[in-house]
C-alpha positions in Angstrom: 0.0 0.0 0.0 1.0 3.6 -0.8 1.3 4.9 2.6 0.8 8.6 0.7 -3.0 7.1 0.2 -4.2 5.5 3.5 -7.2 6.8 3.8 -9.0 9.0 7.2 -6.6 9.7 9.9 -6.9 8.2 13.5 -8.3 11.5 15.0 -6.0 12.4 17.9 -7.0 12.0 21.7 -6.8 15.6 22.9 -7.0 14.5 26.2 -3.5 13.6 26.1 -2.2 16.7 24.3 -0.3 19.3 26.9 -2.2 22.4 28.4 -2.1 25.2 25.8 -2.0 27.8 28.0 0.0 28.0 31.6 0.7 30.7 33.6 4.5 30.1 34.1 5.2 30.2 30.7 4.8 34.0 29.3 4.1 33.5 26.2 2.0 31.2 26.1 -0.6 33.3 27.1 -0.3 35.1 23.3 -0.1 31.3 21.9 -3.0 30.0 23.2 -6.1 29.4 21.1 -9.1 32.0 22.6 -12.0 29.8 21.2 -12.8 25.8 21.6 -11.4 23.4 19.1 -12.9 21.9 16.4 -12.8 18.8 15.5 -13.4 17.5 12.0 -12.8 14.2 9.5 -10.0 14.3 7.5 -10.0 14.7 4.1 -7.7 14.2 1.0 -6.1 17.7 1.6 -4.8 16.3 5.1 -4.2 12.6 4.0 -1.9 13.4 1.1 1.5 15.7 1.3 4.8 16.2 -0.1 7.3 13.9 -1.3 10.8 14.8 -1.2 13.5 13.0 -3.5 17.0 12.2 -2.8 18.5 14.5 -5.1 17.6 17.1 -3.2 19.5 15.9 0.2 23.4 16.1 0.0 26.1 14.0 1.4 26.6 16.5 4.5 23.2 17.7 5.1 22.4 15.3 8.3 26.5 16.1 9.5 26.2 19.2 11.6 29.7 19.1 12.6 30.9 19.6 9.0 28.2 20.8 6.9 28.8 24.4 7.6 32.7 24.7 6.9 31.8 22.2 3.8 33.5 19.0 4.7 35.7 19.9 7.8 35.2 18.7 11.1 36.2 21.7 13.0 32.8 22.2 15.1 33.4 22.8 19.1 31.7 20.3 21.4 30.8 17.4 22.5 30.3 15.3 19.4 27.0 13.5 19.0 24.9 10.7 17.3 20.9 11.4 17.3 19.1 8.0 15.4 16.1 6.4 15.3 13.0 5.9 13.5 10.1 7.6 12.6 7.0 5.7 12.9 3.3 6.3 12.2 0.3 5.3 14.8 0.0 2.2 13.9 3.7 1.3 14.5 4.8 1.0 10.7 7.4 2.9 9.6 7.3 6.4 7.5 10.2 5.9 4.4 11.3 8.8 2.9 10.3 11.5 4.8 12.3 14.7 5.4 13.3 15.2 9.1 15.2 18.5 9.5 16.7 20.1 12.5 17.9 23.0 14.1 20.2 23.8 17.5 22.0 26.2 19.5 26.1 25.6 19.6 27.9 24.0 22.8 27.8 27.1 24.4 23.8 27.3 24.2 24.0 30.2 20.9 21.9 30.1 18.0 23.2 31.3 14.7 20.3 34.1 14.3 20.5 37.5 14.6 17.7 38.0 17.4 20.3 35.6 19.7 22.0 37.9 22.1 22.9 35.9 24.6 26.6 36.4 25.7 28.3 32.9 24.5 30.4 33.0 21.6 28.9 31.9 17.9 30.9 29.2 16.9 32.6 29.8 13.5 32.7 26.4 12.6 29.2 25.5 13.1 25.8 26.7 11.5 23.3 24.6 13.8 21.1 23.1 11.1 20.6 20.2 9.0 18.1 17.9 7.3 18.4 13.8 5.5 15.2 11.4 4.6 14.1 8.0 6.5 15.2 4.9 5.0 13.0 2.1 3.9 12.9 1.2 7.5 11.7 4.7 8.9 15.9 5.5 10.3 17.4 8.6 10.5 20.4 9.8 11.9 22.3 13.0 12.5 26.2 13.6 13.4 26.2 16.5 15.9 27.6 18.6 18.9 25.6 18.5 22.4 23.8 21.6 22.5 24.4 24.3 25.5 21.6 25.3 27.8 20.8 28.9 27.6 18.7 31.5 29.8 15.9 32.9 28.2 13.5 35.9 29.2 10.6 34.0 31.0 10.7 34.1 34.8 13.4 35.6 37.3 16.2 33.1 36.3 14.6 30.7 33.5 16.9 28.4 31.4 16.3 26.1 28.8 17.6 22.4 29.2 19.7 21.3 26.0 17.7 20.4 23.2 17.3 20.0 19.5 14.3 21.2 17.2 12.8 19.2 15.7 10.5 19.1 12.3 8.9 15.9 10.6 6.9 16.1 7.4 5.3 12.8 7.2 3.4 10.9 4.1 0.6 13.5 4.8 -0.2 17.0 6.0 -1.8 15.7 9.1 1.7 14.0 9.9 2.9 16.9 10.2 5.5 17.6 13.5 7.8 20.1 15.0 9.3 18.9 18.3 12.0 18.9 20.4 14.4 16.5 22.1 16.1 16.7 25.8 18.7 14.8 26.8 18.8 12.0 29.3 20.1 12.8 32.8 19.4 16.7 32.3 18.4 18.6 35.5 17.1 21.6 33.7 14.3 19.3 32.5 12.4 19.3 35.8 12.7 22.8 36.5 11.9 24.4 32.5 8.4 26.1 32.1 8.1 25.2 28.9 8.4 21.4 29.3 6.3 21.5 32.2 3.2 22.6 30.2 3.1 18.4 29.6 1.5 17.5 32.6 1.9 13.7 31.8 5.2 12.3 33.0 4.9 9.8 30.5 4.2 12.0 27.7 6.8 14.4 28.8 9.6 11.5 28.7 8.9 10.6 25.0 10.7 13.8 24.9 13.4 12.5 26.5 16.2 10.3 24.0 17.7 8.2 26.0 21.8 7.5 25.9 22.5 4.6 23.8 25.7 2.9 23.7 25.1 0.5 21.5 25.3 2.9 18.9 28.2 5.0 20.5 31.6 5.1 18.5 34.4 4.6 21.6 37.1 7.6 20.8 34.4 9.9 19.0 31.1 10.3 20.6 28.5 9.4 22.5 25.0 8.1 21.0 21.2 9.3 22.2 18.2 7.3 20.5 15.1 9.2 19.7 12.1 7.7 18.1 9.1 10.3 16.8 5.1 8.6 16.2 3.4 11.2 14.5 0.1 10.4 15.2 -2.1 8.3 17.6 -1.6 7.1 21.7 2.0 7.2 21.1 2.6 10.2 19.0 5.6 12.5 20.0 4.4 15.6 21.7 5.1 19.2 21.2 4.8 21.4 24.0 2.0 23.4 24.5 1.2 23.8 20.7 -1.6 20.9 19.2 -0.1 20.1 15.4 -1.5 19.0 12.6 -5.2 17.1 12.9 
């Protein structure tokens, strides 16, 4: 079956979605939707989406640590695998599909031009990249561990590490932007933002665990973080509900 033509989407259990609005977290008071949600079948417009071809993914494009200076590995930082697979909510793997993501260097600085913080950019690293599933539904990126980084919220607010995350899917309804902490990471337990999941268990689908088994001794550590885009088990995103 053409997984681009499968038909209604699962709707999603809203129940299980995070609060959209919380009083710690400023924003999110601007964010949050002012009128109930509707909830509606699906239709061809949400069942079908893009396709992305090969060609148009390079041989660097899922290396952070040398896509940026073209081919040297002269990032700073702890050097990182991210894997896994992306998986739809049924448990079947999504081939093909264009996962891209975006990070703040070792020292917790984005490469934008609103970033002010007072770490250093680092020259040898531009903080984003992007590769397609396999027929299995694996990905994998070759990164630096991203810094945590204060950010304008409360008193004395930081942001654990994390990567951005955004998954396109087989359909528009697929669609996901997330993000992924790290194992072991204080920051976790005391960041506004992640505490809008009120679910434990929700909250540590977030969480990629370290994986050895996929670590290179001498080069770098390995975390394993697998995304469902729909159904029970989908990955969440915060306080904001996407797609269907």
């Amino acid at each position: 079956m053409d997984r681009r033509d499968q038909g209604p989407l699962v709707p999603r259990n809203r129940a299980l979605h995070p609060v959209p609005y919380d009083p710690d977290y400023k924003t999110s008071l601007s964010r949050s939707p002012r009128w109930p949600l509707l909830s509606m079948e699906s239709t061809p417009s949400e069942e079908t989406g893009p396709r992305f071809g090969h060609s148009l993914i390079g041989p660097l494009d899922n290396n952070l640590i040398a896509n940026f200076t073209r081919g040297e590995s002269l990032a700073i930082g702890d050097r990182i695998l991210v894997h896994g697979r992306v998986l739809d909510e049924f448990g079947r793997p999504v081939p093909e599909t264009l996962v891209e993501i975006w990070q703040a260097n070792a020292g917790g600085r984005y490469r934008h031009v609103k970033d002010t913080y007072f770490a250093p950019l680092d020259p040898n690293f531009g903080g984003c990249g992007r590769t397609l599933t396999d027929e299995n539904g694996y990905y994998e990126f070759l990164t630096i561990r991203p810094g945590a980084y204060p950010w304008p919220n409360r008193g004395n607010d930081w942001r654990p590490m994390h990567i951005h995350f955004s998954i396109f899917g087989h359909s528009f309804g697929q669609r996901l932007i997330s993000q992924m902490y790290f194992e072991g990471d204080p920051l976790i337990d005391h960041c506004p933002i992640a505490a809008t999941v009120k679910d434990r268990s929700q909250l540590d689908r977030l969480v990629a665990p370290l994986d050895f088994a996929k670590s290179r001794p001498h080069d770098f550590l390995a975390y394993k973080f697998d995304i469902v885009l729909r159904g029970r088990r989908q990955t969440m995103f915060e306080n904001k509900l996407e797609g269907m």
